[in-house]
Structure formats: structure tokens, C-alpha cells
C-alpha positions as CSV (number, residue, x, y, z in Angstrom):
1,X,0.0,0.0,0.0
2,X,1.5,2.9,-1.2
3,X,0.4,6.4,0.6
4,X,-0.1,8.2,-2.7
5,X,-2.1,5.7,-4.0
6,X,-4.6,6.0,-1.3
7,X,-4.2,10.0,-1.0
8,X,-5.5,10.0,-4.3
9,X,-7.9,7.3,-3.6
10,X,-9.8,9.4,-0.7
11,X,-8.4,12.9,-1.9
12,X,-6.6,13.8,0.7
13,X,-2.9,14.3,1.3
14,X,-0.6,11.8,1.9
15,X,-0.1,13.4,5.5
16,X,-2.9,12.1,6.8
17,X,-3.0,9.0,4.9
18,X,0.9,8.3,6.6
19,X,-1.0,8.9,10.4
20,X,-3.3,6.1,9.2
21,X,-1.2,3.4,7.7
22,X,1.1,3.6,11.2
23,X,-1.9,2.9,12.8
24,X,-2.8,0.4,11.0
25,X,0.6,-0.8,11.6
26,X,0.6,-0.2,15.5
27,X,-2.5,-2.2,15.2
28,X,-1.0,-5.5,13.3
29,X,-3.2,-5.0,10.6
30,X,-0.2,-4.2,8.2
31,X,3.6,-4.6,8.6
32,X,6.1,-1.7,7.3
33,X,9.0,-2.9,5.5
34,X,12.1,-0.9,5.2
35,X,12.2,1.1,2.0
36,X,9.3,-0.6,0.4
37,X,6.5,0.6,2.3
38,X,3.6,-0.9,4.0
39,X,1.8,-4.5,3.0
40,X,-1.4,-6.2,4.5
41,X,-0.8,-9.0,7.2
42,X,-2.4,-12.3,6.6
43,X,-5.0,-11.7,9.3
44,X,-7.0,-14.6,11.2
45,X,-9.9,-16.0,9.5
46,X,-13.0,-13.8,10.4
47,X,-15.6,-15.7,12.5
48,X,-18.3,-17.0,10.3
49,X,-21.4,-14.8,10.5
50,X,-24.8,-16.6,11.4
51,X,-27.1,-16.9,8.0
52,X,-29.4,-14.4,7.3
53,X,-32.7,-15.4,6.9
54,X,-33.9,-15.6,3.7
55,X,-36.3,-13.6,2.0
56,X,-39.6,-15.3,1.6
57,X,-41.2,-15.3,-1.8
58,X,-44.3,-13.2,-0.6
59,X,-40.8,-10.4,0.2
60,X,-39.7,-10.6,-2.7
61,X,-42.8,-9.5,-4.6
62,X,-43.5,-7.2,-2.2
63,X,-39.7,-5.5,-2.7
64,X,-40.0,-6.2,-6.3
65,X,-43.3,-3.9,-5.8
66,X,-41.0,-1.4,-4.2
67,X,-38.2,-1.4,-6.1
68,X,-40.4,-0.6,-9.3
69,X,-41.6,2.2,-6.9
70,X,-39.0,3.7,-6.0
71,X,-37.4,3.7,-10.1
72,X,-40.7,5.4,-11.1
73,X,-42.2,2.8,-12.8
74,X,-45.2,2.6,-10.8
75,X,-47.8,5.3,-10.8
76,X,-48.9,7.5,-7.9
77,X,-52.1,6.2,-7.9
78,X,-53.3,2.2,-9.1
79,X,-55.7,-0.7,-8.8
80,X,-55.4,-4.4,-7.2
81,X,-56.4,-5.4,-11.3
82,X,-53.1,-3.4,-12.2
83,X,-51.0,-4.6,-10.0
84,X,-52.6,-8.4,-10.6
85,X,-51.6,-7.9,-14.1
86,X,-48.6,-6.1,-14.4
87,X,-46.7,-8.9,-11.4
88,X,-48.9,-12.2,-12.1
89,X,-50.1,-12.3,-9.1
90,X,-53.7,-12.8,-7.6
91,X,-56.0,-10.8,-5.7
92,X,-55.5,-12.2,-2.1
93,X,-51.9,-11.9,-2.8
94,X,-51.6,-7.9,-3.7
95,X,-54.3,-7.0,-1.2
96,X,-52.1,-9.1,1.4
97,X,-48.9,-6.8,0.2
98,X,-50.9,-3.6,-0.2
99,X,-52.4,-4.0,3.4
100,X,-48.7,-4.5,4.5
101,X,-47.7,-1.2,3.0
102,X,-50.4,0.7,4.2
103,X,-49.7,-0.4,7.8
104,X,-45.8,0.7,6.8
105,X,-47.3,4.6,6.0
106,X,-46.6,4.3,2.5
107,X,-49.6,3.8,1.0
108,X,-53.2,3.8,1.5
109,X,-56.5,3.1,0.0
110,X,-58.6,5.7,-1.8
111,X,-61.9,6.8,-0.9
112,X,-62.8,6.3,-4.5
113,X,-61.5,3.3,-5.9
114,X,-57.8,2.0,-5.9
115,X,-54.6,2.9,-3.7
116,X,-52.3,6.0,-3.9
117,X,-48.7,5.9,-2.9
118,X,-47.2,8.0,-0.3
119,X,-44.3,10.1,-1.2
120,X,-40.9,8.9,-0.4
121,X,-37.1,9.8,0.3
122,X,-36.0,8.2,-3.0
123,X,-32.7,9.6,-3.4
124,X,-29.4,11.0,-1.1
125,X,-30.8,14.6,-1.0
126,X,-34.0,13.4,0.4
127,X,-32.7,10.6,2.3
128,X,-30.0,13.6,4.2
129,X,-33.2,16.2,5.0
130,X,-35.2,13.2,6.6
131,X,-32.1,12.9,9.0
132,X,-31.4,17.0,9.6
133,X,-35.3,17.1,10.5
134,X,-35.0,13.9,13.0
135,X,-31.8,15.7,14.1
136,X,-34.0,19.4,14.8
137,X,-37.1,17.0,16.6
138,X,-35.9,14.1,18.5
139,X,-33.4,16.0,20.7
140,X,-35.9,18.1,21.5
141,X,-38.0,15.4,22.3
142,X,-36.5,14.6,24.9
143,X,-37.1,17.7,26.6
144,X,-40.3,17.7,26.2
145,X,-41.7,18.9,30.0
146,X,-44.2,15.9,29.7
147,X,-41.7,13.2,28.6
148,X,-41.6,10.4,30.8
149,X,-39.7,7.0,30.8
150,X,-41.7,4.1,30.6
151,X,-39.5,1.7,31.6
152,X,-41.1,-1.8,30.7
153,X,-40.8,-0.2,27.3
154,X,-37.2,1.0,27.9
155,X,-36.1,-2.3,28.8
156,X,-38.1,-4.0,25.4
157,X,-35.8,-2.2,23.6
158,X,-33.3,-2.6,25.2
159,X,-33.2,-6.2,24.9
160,X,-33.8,-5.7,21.1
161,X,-30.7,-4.0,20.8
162,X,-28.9,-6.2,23.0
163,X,-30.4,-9.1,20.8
164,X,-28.9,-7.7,17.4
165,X,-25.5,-7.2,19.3
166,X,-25.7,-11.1,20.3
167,X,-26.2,-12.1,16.6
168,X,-29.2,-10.6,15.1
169,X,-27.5,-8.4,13.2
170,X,-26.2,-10.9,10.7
171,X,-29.3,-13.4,11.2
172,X,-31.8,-10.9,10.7
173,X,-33.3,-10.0,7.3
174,X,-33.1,-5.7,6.0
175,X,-36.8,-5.2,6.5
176,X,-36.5,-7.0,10.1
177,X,-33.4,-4.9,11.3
178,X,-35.2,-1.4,10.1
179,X,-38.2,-2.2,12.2
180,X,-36.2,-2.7,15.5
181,X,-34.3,0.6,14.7
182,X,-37.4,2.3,14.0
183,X,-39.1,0.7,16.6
184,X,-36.5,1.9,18.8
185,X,-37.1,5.9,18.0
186,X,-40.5,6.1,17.7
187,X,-41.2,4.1,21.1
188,X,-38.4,6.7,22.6
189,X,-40.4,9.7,20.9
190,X,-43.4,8.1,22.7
191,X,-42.4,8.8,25.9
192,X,-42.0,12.9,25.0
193,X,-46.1,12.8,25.3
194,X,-46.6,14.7,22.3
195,X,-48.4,13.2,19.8
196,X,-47.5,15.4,16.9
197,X,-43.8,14.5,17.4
198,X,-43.9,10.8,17.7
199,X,-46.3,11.2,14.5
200,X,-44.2,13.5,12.5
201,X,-41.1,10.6,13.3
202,X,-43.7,7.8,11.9
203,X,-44.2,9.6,8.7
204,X,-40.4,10.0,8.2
205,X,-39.9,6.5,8.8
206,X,-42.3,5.6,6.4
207,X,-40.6,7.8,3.6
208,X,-37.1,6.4,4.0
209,X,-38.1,2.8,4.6
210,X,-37.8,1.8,1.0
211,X,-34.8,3.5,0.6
212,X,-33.1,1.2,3.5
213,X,-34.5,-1.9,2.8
214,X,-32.7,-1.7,-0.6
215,X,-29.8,0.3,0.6
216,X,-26.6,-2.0,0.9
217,X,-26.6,-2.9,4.6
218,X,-23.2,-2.5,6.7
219,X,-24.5,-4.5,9.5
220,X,-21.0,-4.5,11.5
221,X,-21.4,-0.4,11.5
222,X,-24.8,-1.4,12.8
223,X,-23.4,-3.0,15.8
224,X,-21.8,0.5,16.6
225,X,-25.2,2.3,16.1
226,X,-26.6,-0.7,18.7
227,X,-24.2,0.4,21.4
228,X,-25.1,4.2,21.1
229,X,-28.6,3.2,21.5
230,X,-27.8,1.3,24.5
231,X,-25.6,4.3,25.6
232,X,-28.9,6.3,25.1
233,X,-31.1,3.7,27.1
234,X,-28.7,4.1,29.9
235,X,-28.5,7.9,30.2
236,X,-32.6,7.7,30.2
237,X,-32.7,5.6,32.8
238,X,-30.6,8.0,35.0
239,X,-32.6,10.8,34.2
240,X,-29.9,13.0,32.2
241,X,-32.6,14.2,29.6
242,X,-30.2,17.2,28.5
243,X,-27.1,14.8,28.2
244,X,-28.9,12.2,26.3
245,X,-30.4,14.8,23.9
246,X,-27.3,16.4,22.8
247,X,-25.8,12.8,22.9
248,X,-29.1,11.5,20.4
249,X,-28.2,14.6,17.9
250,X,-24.7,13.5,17.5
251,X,-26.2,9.8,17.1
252,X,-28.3,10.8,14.4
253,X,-25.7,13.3,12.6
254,X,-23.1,10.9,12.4
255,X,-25.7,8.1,10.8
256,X,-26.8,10.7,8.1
257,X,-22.6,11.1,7.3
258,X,-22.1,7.7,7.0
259,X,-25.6,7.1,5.3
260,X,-25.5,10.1,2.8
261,X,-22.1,11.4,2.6
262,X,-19.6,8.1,2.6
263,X,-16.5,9.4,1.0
264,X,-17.0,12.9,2.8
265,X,-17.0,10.9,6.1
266,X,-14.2,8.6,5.7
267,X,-12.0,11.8,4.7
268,X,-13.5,13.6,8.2
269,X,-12.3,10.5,10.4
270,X,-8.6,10.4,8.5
271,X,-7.7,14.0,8.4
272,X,-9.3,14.1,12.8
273,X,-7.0,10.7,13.2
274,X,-3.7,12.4,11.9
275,X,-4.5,15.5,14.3
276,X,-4.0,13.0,16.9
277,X,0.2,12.4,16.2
């Protein structure tokens, strides 16, 4: 590994790219020979992840469904006997999948005749103003004057968390593992007592949701995002409300980086490691 290489991999210079690779090498993960530069250890065999569980065939239709959404090749507005025809499928099936995305917040059933489709965070832009408006309401959530903690419902998600730490996150399927995180906000925004805020969350949720069921999934970053929420949990639980609000922004702020602005965040971490030598 060569440090120009990978300054002009990440465009950054080769100064913070050289704070890196001795890390690296501090580490074990490489070894730095003398006048030819650094070189990747053979590193010990990875522990085998647990399967993840495979997508039924009702999931599939229903993420073809949203896939075909979410490329524009669906219509706002459409009938079971279009959907029947256009995916081969039969009545019972696409009311079953339709019922399931209307209890998702994506779409619902006309007065008239048919089903319209929600609007949704179908690109970066979108995806990166869903977070900055959880960023602006959930801290402040927490400071709502009537939020209380109910804890039987703390603890449920607590051992959620704790559940995808133990090996959930690599067993469970994409649409399972954005229902537990979601799960995990909107039951926190519950206990602010203001309905307009846990609702407002709901209907964010409901906008991304395609977007991270087909998103590709980094489930070991999602272990760090369980162990902030457990962090969270535990500051809740002492009664720091102003602590755990500023804590919950940073959460979010640094899940929209990684989420919307990979390359920009990557080059943030490098250039905030050299500083450190």
C-alpha cells in the first residue's frame, strides 16, 4: 500500500494517509518494511457470521413492488387489477402486500376506488433532510416537560438492541433490522407525550423505509449504532434528559454522514485521526 495511492484514492494528502497506515501498523493489521512501504498481514480467519434469513417469496414480490416504486415505474395512484396484471399475481396476494404497506405509512386506500402511494425519500438529497429534521425533533423530544420514561418499554428495547449485538444483526433480514431501529425511535419519541412529534417521526420512517430496505446494509457499523442506542437507554434511565439529547443529535448526525455522505465521512475521520500524532 502505497500512501499516494490512497491520497489519491480518498483525496486527501498523503499526510494524513501516513497517520493512518502507522496505525494500521501499530495495530498488526499491516507490517512496514524498510524502503518498500507498508503491506497487509495475513490476518486470522473472520468468524463466520450466522445466515441471514432468507427472503420469503411473498418479500420478494413485495420489494420487487417497491423497487419498481421507488425507479418510477409505478404510478402514484393504481388498482389491485393493475398490480394483478402487471406482477402475475392474484388478488389475495396484492391485497395481502398492499395491506402491509399501508400499515408501513406508505400507502393507502382511496376513498374512490384504488390505492395511492405515499411520497418517499427516493434519493441522497431526500434521504439527508429526513435525517437534519429527526436531528431538529428528536433532541428536542426529549425535553419535552411531559416526557416520561416508561421503563417496561425501555427495557423491550433494550433487549432488542442487546439481541442484534448477540447475533441478530447478521441473522436478521433488512426489512427485520429497520423495524427494530425504527421501533427503537418512535417508542423513545413516545415517551416525550406529544403526539405530533412521535407522529411527524412515523411519517419520516415511512418515507425512508424503502430506501433502507434496498440500501446496501453494513451490518458490522450497525453493531456501533446498537451500542449508542444502548448508551442512550442508559443515560434515560438516570434521568440525564439534557445529556442524552445532545448525545441522540450527534447519534443521528453521524448516521446521516455515513448514510449520505460516505467518501465525505471517511476523509473527516482520516484528516481528525492524523491530528491526533
Amino acid at each position: 500500500m502505497t500512501e499516494q495511492s490512497l491520497a489519491d484514492a480518498f483525496r486527501v494528502s498523503r499526510s494524513p494517509i501516513r497517520a493512518a497506515l502507522a496505525l494500521l501498523a501499530r495495530q498488526g493489521v499491516l507490517v512496514k518494511q524498510t524502503n518498500r512501504g507498508y503491506f497487509l498481514k495475513a490476518l486470522p480467519e473472520a468468524k463466520r457470521a450466522e445466515p441471514v434469513a432468507p427472503t420469503s417469496e411473498s418479500d420478494e414480490r413485495y420489494l420487487r413492488i417497491a423497487d419498481d416504486r421507488l425507479a418510477g415505474r409505478v404510478d402514484d395512484h393504481v388498482t389491485e387489477t393493475q398490480l394483478m396484471q402487471r406482477y402475475g399475481m392474484g388478488r389475495r396476494e396484492v391485497q395481502r402486500i398492499l395491506h402491509r404497506m399501508e400499515r408501513e405509512g406508505w400507502a393507502e386506500r382511496k376513498a374512490g376506488h384504488g390505492w395511492r402511494f405515499a411520497a418517499l425519500a427516493d434519493n441522497v438529497d431526500a434521504h439527508a433532510e429526513g435525517y437534519r429534521f429527526r436531528m431538529l425533533l428528536e433532541p428536542a423530544a426529549l425535553l419535552e416537560p411531559g416526557f416520561r420514561v416508561v421503563a417496561p418499554e425501555l427495557e423491550r428495547v433494550r433487549r432488542d438492541q442487546q439481541m442484534l449485538l448477540d447475533g441478530g444483526i447478521h441473522r436478521l433480514s433488512r426489512a427485520t433490522l429497520f423495524e427494530i431501529g425504527s421501533d427503537f425511535h418512535e417508542t423513545i419519541m413516545a415517551f416525550s407525550g406529544n403526539r405530533f412529534i412521535l407522529e411527524a417521526i412515523r411519517r419520516v420512517n415511512a418515507t425512508r423505509r424503502l430506501l433502507e430496505y434496498r440500501a446496501k446494509y453494513d451490518r458490522e457499523r450497525l453493531a456501533g449504532q446498537c451500542r449508542e442506542h444502548l448508551q442512550l437507554i442508559e443515560l434515560l434511565r438516570r434521568g440525564a434528559r439534557e445529556e442524552a439529547a445532545r448525545f441522540l443529535r450527534k447519534h443521528l448526525d453521524v448516521v446521516r454522514a455515513l448514510k449520505t455522505e460516505p467518501e465525505r465521512h471517511f476523509r473527516a475521520a482520516i484528516t481528525k485521526l492524523a491530528a491526533q500524532f
